[in-house]
C-alpha positions as CSV (number, residue, x, y, z in Angstrom):
1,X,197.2,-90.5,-57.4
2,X,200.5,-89.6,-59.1
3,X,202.5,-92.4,-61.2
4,X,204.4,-95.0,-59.1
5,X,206.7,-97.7,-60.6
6,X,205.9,-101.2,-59.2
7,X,208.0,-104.4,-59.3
8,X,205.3,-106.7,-59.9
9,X,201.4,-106.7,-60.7
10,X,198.1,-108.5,-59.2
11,X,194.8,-108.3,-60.4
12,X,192.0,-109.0,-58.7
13,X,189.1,-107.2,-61.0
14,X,185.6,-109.7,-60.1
15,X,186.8,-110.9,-56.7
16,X,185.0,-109.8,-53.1
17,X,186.2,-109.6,-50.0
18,X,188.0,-110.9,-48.9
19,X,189.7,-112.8,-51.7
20,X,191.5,-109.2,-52.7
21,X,193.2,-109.1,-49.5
22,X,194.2,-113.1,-49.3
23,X,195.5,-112.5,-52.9
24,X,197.5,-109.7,-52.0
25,X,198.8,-111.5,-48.9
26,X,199.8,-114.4,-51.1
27,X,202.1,-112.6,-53.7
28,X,203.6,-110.4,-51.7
29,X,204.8,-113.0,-49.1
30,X,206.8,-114.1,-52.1
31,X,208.7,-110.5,-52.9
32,X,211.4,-109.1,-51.2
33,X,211.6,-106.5,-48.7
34,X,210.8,-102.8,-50.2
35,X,209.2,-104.6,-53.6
36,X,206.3,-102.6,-54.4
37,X,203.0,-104.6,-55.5
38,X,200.2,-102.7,-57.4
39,X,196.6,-104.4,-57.0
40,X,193.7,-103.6,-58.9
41,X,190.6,-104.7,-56.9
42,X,186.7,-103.8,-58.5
43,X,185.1,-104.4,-55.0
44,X,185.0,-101.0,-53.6
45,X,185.3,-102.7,-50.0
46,X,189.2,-102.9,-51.0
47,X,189.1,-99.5,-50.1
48,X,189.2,-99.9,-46.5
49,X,190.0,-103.8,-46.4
50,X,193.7,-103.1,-48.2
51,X,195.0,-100.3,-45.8
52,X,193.5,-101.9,-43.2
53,X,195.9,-105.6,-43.8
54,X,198.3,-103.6,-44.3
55,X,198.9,-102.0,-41.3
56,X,197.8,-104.5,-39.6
57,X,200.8,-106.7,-41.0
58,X,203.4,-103.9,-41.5
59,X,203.2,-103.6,-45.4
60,X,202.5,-99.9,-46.2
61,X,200.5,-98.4,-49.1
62,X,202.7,-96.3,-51.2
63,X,199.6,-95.0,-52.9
64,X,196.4,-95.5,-53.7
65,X,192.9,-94.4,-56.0
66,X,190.1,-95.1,-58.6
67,X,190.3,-95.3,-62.6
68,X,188.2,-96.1,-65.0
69,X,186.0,-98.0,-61.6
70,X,189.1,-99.8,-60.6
71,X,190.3,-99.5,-57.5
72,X,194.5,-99.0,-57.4
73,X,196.8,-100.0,-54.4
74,X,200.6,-99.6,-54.6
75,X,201.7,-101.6,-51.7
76,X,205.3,-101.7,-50.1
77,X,206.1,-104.6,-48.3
78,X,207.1,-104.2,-44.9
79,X,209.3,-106.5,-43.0
């Protein structure tokens, strides 16, 4: 995972599926098109749940990866 710069930040450390992903959904139907969102999820279900939405939905995941048992997503939003 290399460093990526973000316009805004959501944490959903505690929550399971599939409150990450309805979270996620939430803030980033509020950004513009091309804002980058970073989540940090501790359900390791995130893990195919994120890239899953957001394909699904045509948001792409920039980048993604675990620190310190955090799980990272860096997601673009689509159109």
């Amino acid at each position: 995972m290399t460093q990526q710069t973000y316009d805004d930040e959501l944490d959903c450390s505690g929550m399971n599926c599939p409150l990450p992903v309805l979270k996620t959904k939430m803030k980033i139907d509020e950004m513009t098109k091309g804002a980058v969102l970073l989540v940090s999820t501790t359900d390791p279900g995130s893990c195919k749940d994120m890239p899953a939405w957001a394909s699904r939905v045509g948001h792409k995941i920039v980048d993604s990866g675990e620190v310190d048992g955090r799980f990272l997503f860096y997601v673009q939003k689509g159109e």
